[in-house]
C-alpha positions as CSV (number, residue, x, y, z in Angstrom):
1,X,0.6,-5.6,7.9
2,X,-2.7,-6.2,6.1
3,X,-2.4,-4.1,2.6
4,X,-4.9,-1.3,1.9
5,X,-6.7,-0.7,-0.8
6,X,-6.0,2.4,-3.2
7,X,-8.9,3.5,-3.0
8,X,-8.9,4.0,0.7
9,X,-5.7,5.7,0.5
10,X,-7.3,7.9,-2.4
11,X,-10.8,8.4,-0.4
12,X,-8.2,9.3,2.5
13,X,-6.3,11.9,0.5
14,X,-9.6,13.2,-0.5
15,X,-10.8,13.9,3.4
16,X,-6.8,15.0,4.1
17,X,-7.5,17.8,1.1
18,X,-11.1,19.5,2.4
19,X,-10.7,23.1,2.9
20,X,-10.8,23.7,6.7
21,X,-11.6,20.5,8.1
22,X,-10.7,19.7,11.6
23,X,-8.7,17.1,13.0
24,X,-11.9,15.7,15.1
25,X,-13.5,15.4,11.6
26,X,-10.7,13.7,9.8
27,X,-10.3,11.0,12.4
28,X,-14.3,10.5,12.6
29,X,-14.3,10.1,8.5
30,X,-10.9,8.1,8.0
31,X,-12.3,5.7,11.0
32,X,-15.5,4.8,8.6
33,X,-13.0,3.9,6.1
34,X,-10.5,1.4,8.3
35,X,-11.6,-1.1,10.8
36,X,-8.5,-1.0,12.4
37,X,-7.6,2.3,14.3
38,X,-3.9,1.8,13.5
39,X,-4.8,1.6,9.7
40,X,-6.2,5.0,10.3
41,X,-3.3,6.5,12.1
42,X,-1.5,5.3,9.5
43,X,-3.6,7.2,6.6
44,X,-3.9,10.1,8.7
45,X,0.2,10.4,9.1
46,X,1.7,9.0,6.2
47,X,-0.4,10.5,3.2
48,X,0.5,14.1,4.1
49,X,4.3,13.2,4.2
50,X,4.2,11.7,1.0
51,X,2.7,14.9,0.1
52,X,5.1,17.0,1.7
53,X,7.5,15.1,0.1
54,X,6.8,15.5,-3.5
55,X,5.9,19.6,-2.7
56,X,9.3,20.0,-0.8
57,X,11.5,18.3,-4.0
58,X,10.0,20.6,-6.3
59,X,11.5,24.0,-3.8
60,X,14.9,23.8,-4.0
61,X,18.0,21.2,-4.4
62,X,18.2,19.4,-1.8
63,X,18.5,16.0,-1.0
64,X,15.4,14.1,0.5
65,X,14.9,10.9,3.1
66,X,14.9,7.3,2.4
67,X,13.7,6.7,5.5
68,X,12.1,7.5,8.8
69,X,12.2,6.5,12.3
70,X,9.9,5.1,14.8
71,X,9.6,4.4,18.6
72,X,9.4,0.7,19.9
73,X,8.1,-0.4,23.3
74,X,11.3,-0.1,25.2
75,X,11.8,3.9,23.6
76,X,14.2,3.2,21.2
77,X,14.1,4.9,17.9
78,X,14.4,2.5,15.0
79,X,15.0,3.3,11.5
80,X,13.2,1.7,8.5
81,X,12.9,2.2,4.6
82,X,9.9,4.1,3.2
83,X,9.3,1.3,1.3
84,X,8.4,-0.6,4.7
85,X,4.9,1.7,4.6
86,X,2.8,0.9,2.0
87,X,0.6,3.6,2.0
88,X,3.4,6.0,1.6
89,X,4.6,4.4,-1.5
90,X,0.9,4.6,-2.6
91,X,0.2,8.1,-1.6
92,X,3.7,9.5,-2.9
93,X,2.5,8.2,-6.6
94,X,-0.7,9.9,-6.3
95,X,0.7,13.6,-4.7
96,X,3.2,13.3,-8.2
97,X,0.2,13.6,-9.9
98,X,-2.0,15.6,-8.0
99,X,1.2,18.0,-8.0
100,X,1.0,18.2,-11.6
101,X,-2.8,18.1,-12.7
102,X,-4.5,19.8,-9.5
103,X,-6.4,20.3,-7.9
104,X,-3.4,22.6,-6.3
105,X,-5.6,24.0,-3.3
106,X,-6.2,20.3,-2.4
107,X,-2.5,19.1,-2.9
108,X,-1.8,22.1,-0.3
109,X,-4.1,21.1,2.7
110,X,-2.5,17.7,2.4
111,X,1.0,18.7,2.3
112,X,0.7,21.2,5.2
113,X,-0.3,19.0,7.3
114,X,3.1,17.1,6.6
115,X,6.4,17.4,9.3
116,X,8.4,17.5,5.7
117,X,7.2,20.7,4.3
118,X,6.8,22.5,7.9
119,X,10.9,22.0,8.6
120,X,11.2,23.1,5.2
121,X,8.7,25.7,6.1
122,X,11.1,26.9,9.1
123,X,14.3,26.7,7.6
124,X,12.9,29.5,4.6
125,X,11.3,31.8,7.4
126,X,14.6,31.8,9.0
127,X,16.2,32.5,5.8
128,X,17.7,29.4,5.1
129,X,17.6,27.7,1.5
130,X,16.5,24.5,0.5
131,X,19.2,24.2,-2.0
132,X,21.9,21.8,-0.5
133,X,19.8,20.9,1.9
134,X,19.4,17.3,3.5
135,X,16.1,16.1,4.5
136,X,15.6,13.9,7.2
137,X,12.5,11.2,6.7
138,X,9.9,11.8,9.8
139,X,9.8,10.7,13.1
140,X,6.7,8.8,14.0
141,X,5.1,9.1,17.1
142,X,1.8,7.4,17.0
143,X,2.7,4.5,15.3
144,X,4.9,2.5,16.8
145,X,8.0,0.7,15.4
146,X,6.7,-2.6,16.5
147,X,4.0,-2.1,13.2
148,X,7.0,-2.0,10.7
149,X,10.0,-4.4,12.3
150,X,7.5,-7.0,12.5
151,X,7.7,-7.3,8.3
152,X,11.3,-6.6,8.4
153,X,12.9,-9.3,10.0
154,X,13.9,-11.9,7.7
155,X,11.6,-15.2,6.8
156,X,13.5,-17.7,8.7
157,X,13.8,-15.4,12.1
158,X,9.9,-14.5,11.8
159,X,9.0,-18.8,11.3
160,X,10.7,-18.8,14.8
161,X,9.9,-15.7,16.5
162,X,13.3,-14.4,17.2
């Protein structure tokens, strides 16, 4: 997985955050950014979980993910660490910050958009409470697992493609 840059990511988070922009438009303007379409799904779905992420832990008490799960070819759901997503880790540092120094209507488009904050979302319009609650990581479904197992097999089995 080639790394990107953080100032995609932050150019990304930038289009993610404009007031009442479709999802035609996002694609269009992430797309320029990437030359590979699955770096752009990748911006597209992982900066607004980071974003949910960091809005959802400041809610309640409740215990968040450490992971998240993702189809492979055959349809089986494999689990891997956040840290296996390097945007993610990117994005979560800068949502802690926009979280604190604004621009709050910006940090909210993003984390809308996010599976995180719209179970969490459910779960208070149902009234439920965030407090003890336990947060399960997201469940991709256009990027396959195949993108992350691929860097998570150890050295020796990738040298011999097992």
């Amino acid at each position: 997985m080639k790394p990107i840059a953080p100032e995609i990511v932050e150019r990304a988070v930038q289009i993610l955050g404009t007031e009442g922009i479709s999802e035609d438009d996002i694609e269009a303007q992430i797309a320029v950014l990437v030359s590979d379409p699955m770096e752009a799904r990748r911006l597209i779905d992982w900066i607004p979980e980071a974003f949910g992420i960091v809005l959802v832990a400041h809610l309640g008490d409740l215990v968040l993910p450490k992971q998240f799960s993702a189809l492979n070819a055959k349809g089986k759901e494999q689990l891997f660490p956040f840290t296996s997503e390097p945007i993610f880790l990117l994005a979560l540092q800068m949502a802690q910050v926009a979280y604190h120094n604004g621009p709050s209507k910006s940090f909210q488009n993003v984390a809308f958009r996010s599976s995180t904050v719209r179970s969490a979302d459910n779960l208070l319009s149902a009234g439920g409470s965030l407090d003890g609650a336990v947060c399960s990581g997201p469940a991709l479904i256009g990027i396959p697992a195949e993108v992350y197992s691929a860097h998570t097999k150890p050295f020796w089995r990738r040298l011999f493609s097992w």
